[in-house]
C-alpha angles and dihedrals in degrees: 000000000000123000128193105245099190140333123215152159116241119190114210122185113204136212134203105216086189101043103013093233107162114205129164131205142189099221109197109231122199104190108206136182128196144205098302104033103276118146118205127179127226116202118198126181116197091343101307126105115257144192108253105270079233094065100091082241099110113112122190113261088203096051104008081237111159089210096101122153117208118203119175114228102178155349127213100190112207103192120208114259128251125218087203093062134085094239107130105257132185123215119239114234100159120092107245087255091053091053096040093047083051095043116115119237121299113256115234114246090221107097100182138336115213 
């Protein structure tokens, strides 16, 4: 059985060595562990799934150069909740499409582009 580990916001600044573009961006992380105590780790940006900005796979969007640095700049852990603890907690009475269908608007990952 898998089991979410931790969830967190990191925070990742990039570098063209080609053009000089600077960009940050917040990168959603699901950790993850499996049967047999394995912990993976799923990135998202914006939503969508997403290779680990630590992979040597960023490209510029200014000049398509493979020469990114990637330089973390933060983390922001969230870790999951536990019934058996005093944090104040609030039951869910709502169906997932009623919560989605009141959700406000999702937030975009990019912080800034410089």
């Amino acid at each position: 059985m898998t089991m979410l580990v931790d969830v967190a916001v990191e925070r990742y600044r990039f570098v063209c060595g080609r053009c000089g573009r600077a960009w940050t961006a917040n990168d959603d992380v699901q950790y993850v562990s499996d049967d047999v105590g394995a912990v993976f780790a799923f990135y998202r940006l914006d939503g969508v799934p997403v290779q680990p900005p630590t992979g040597g796979e960023v490209t510029c969007p200014n000049c398509g150069a493979m020469g990114v640095a990637v330089i973390p700049e933060g983390h922001r852990d969230s870790p999951p909740a536990r019934l058996d603890s005093d944090e104040p907690r609030l039951r869910v009475t709502t169906t997932d499409e009623q919560r989605r269908a009141s959700a406000p608007p999702h937030l975009p990952a990019v912080v800034s582009r410089t």
